[in-house]
N, CA, C and O atoms as a printed pandas DataFrame, in Angstrom:
     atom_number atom_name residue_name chain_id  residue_number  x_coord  y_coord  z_coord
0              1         N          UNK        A               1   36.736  -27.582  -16.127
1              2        CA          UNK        A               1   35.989  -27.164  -14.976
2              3         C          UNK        A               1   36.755  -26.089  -14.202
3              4         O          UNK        A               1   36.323  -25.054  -13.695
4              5         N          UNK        A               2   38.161  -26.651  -14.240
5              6        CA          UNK        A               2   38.497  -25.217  -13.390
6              7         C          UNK        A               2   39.021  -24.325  -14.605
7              8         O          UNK        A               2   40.205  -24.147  -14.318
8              9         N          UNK        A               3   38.801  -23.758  -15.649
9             10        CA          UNK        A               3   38.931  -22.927  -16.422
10            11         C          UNK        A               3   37.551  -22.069  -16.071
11            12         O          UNK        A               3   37.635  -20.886  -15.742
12            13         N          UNK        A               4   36.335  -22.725  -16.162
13            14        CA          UNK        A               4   35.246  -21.860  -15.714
14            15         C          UNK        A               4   35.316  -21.268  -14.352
15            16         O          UNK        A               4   35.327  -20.055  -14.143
16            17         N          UNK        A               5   35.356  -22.060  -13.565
17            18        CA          UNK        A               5   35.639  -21.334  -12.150
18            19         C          UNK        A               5   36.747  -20.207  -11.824
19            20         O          UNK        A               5   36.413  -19.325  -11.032
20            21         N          UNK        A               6   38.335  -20.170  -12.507
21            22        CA          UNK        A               6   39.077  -19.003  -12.334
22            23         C          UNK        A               6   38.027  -18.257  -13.638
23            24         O          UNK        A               6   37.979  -17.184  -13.036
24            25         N          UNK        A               7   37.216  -17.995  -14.848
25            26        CA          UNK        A               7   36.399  -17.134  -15.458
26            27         C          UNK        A               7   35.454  -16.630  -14.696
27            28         O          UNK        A               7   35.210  -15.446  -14.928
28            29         N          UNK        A               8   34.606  -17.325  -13.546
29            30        CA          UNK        A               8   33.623  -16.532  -12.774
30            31         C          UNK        A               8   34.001  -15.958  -11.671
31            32         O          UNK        A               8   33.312  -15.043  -11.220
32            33         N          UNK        A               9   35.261  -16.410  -10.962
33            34        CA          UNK        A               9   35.787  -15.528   -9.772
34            35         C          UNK        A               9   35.345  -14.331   -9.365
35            36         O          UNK        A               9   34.722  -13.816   -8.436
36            37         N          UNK        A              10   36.259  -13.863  -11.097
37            38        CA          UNK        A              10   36.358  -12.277  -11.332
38            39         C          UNK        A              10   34.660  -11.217  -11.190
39            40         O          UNK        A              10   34.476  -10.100  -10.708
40            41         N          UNK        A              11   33.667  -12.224  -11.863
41            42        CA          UNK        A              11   33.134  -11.829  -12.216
42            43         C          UNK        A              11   32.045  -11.915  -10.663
43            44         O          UNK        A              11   31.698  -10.921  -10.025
44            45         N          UNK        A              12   31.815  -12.802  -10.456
45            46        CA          UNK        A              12   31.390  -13.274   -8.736
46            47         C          UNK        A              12   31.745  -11.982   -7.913
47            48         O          UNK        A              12   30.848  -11.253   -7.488
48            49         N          UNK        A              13   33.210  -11.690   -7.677
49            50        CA          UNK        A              13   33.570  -10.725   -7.378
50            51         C          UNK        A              13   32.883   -9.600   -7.099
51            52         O          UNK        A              13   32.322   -9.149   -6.100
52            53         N          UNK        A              14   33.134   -9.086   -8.724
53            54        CA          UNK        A              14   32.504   -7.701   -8.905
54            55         C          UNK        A              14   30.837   -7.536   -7.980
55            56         O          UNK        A              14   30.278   -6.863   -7.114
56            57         N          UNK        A              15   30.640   -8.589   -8.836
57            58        CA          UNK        A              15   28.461   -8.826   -8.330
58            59         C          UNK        A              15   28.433   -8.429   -6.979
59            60         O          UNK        A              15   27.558   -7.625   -6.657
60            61         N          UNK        A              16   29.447   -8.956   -5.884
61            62        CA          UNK        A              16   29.161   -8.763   -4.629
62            63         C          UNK        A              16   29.355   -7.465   -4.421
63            64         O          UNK        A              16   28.403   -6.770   -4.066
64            65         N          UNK        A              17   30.683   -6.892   -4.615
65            66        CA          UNK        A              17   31.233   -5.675   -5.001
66            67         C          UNK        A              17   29.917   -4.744   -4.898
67            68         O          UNK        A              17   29.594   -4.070   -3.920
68            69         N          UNK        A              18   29.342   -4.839   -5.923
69            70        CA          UNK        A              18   28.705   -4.210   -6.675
70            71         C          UNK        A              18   27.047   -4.152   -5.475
71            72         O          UNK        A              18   26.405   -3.144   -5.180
72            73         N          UNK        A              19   26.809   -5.453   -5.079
73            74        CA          UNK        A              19   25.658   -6.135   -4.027
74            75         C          UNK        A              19   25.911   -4.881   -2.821
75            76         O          UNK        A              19   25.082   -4.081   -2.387
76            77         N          UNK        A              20   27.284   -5.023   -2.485
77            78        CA          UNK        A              20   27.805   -4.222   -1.069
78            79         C          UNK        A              20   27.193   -3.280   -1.080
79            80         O          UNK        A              20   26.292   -3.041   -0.276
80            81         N          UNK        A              21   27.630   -2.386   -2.192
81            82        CA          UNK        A              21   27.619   -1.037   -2.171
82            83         C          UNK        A              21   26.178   -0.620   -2.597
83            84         O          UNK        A              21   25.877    0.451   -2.070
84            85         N          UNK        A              22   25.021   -1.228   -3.529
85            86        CA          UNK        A              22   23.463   -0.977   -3.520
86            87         C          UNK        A              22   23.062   -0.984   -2.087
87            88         O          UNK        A              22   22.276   -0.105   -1.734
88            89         N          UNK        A              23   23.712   -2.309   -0.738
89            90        CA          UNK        A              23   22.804   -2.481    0.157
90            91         C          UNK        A              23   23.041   -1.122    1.170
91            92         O          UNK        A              23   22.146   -0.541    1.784
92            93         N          UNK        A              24   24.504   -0.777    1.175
93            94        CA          UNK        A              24   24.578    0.560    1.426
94            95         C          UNK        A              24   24.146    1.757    1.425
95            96         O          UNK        A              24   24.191    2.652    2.269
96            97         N          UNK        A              25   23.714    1.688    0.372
97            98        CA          UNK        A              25   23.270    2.733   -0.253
98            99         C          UNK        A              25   21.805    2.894   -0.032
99           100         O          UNK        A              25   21.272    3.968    0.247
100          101         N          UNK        A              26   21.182    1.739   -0.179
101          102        CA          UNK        A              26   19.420    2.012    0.365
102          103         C          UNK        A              26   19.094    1.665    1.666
103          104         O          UNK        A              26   17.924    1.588    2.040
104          105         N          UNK        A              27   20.473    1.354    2.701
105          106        CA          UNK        A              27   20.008    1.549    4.211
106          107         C          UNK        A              27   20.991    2.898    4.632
107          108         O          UNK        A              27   21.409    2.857    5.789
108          109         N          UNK        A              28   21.391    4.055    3.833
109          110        CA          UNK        A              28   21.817    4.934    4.291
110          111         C          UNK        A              28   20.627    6.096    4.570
111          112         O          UNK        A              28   19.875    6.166    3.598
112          113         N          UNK        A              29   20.312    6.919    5.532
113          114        CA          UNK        A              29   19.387    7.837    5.573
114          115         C          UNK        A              29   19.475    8.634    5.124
115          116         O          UNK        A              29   20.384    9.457    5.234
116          117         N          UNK        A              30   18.229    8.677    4.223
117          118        CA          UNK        A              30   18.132    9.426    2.946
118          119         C          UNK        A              30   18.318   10.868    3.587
119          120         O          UNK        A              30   18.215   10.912    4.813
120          121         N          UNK        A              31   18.560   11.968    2.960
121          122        CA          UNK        A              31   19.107   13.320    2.866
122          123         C          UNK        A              31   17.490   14.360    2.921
123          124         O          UNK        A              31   16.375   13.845    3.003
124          125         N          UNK        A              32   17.644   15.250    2.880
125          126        CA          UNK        A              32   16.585   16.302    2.589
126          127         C          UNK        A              32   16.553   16.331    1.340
127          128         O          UNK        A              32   17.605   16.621    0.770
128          129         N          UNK        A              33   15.020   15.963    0.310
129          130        CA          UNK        A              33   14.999   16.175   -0.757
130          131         C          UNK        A              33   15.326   17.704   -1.021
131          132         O          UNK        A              33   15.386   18.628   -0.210
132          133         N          UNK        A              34   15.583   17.698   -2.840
133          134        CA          UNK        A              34   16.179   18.852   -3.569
134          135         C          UNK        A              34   15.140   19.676   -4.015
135          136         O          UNK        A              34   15.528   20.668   -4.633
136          137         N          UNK        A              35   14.242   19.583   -3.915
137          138        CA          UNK        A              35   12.655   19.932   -4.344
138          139         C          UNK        A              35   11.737   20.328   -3.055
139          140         O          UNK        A              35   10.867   21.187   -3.199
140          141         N          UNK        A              36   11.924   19.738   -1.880
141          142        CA          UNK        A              36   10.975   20.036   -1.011
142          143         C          UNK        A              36   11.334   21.404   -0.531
143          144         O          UNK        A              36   12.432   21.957   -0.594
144          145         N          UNK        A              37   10.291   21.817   -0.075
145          146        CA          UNK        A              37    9.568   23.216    0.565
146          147         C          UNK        A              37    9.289   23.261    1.667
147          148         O          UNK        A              37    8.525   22.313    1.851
148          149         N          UNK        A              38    9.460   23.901    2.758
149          150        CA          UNK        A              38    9.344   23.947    3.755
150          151         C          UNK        A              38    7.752   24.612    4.013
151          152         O          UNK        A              38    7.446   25.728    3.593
152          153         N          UNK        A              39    6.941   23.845    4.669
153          154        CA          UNK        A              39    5.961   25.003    4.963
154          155         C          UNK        A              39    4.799   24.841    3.858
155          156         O          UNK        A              39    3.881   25.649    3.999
156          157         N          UNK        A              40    4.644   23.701    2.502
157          158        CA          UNK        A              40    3.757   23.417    1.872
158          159         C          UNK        A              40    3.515   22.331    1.885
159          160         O          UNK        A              40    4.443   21.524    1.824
160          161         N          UNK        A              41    1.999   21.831    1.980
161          162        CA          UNK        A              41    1.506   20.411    1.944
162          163         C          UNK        A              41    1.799   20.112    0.600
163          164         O          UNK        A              41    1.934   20.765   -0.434
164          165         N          UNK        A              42    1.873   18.536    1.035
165          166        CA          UNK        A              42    2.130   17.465   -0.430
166          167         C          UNK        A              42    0.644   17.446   -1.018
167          168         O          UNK        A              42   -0.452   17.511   -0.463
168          169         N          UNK        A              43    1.032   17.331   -2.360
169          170        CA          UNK        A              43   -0.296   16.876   -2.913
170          171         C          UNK        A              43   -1.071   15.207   -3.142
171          172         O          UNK        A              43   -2.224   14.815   -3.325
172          173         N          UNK        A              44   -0.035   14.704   -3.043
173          174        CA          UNK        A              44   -0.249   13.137   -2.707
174          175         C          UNK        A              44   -0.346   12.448   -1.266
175          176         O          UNK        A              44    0.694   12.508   -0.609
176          177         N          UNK        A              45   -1.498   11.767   -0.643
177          178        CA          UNK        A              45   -1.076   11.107    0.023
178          179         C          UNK        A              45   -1.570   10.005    0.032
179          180         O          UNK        A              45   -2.726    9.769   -0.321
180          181         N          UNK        A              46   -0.755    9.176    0.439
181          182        CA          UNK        A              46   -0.656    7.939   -0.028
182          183         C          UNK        A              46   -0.966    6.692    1.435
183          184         O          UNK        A              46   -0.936    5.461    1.423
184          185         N          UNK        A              47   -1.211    7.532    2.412
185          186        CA          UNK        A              47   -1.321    6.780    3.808
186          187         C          UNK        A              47   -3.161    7.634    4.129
187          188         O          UNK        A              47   -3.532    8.802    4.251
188          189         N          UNK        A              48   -3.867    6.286    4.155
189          190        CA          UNK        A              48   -5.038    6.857    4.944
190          191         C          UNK        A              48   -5.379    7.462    5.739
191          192         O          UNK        A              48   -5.252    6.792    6.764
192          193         N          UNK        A              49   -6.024    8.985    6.095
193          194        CA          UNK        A              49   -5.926    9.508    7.476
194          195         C          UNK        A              49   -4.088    9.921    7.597
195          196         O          UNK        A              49   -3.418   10.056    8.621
196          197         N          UNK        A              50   -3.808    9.999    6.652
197          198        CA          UNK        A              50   -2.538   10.424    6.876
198          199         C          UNK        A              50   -2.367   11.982    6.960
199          200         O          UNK        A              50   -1.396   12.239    7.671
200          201         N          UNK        A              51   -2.897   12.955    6.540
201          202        CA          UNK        A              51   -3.525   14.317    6.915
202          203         C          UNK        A              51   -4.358   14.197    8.403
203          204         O          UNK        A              51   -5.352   13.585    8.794
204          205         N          UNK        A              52   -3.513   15.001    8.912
205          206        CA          UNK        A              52   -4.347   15.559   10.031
206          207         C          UNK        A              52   -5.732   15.815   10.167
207          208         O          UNK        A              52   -6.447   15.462   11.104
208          209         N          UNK        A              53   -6.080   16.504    9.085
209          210        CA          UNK        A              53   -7.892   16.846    9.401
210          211         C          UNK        A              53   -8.429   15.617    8.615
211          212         O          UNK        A              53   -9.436   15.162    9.158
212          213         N          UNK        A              54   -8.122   15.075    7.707
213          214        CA          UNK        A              54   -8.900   13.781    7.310
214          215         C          UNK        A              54   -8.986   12.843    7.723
215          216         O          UNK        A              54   -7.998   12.109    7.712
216          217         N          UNK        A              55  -10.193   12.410    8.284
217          218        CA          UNK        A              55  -10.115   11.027    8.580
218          219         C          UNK        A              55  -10.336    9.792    7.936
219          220         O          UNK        A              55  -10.631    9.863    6.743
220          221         N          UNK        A              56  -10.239    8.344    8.609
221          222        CA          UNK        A              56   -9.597    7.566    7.250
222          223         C          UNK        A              56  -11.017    6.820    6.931
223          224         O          UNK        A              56  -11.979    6.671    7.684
224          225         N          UNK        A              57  -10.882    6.491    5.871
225          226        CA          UNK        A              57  -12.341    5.759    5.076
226          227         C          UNK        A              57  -12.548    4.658    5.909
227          228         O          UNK        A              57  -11.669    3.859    6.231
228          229         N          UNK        A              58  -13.686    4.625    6.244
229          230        CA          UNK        A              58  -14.699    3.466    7.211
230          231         C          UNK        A              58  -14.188    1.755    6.375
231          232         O          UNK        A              58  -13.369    1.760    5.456
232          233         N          UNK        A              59  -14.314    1.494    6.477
233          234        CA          UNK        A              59  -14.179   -0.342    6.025
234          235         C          UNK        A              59  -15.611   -0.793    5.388
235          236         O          UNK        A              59  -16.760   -0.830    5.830
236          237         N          UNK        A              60  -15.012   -1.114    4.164
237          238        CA          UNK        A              60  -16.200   -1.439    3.442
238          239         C          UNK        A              60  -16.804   -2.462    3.923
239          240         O          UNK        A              60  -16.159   -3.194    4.673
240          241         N          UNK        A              61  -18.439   -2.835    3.565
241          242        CA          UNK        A              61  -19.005   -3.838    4.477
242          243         C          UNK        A              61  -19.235   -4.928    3.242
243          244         O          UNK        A              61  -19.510   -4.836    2.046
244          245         N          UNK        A              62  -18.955   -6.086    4.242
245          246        CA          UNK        A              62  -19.224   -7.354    3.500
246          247         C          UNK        A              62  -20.239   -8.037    2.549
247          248         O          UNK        A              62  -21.269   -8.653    2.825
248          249         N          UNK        A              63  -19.713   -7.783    1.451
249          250        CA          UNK        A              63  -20.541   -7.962    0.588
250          251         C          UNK        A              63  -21.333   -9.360    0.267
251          252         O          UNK        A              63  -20.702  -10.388    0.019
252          253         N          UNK        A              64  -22.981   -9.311    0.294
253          254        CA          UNK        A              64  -23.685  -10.844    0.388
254          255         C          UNK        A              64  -23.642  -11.911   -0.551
255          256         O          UNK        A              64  -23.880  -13.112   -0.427
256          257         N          UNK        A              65  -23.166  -10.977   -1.843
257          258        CA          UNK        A              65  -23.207  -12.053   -3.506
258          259         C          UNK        A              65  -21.773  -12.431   -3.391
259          260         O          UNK        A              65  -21.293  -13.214   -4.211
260          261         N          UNK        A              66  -20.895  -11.815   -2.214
261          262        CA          UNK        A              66  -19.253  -12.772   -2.671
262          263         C          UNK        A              66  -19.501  -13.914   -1.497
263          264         O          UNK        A              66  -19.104  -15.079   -1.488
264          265         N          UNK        A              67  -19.921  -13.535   -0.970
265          266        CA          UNK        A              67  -20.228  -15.137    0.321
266          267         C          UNK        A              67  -20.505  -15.941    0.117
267          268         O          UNK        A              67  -20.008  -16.938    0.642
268          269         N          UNK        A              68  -21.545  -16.001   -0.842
269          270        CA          UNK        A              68  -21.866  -17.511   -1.767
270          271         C          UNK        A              68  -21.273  -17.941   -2.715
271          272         O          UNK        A              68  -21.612  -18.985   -3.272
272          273         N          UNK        A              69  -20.111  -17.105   -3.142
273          274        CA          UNK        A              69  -19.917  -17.450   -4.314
274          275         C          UNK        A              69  -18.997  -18.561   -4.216
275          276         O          UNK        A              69  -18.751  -19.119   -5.285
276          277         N          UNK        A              70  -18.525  -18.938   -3.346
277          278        CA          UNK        A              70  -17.340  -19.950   -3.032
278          279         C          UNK        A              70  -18.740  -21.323   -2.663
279          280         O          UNK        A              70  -18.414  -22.463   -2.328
C-alpha cells in the first residue's frame, strides 16, 4: 500500500501542476486575435439581435398538438 502511494505522488503532482497552469491559462484575458480586421463585420453571429440593425426572432408560439401530448 505504501509502495502505491510514494508511485502516485509523483504523478498526483504533475496532474495538479499541470490543472494550475490550464486554469491559468483560460482565466487569462485573451489577447487581440491574429486574424481579426479592424473595421469588417463578422460573418457569424451567433447571439440573437446581436447586429445592430437586426432584430431578434419573435418567440415561437405554443404549439396545440404538443399540449396534449403529455
Amino acid at each position: 500500500m505504501i509502495v502505491t502511494a510514494v508511485l502516485l505522488l509523483p504523478g498526483l503532482g504533475v496532474l495538479l501542476l499541470l490543472m494550475s497552469r490550464v486554469e491559468d491559462w483560460l482565466a487569462a484575458a485573451p489577447g487581440a486575435a491574429r486574424h481579426a480586421r479592424s473595421g469588417r463585420r463578422r460573418h457569424l453571429r451567433l447571439i440573437r439581435g446581436g447586429a445592430s440593425g437586426t432584430p431578434a426572432r419573435p418567440a415561437a408560439k405554443p404549439s396545440t398538438h404538443r399540449a396534449h401530448a403529455a
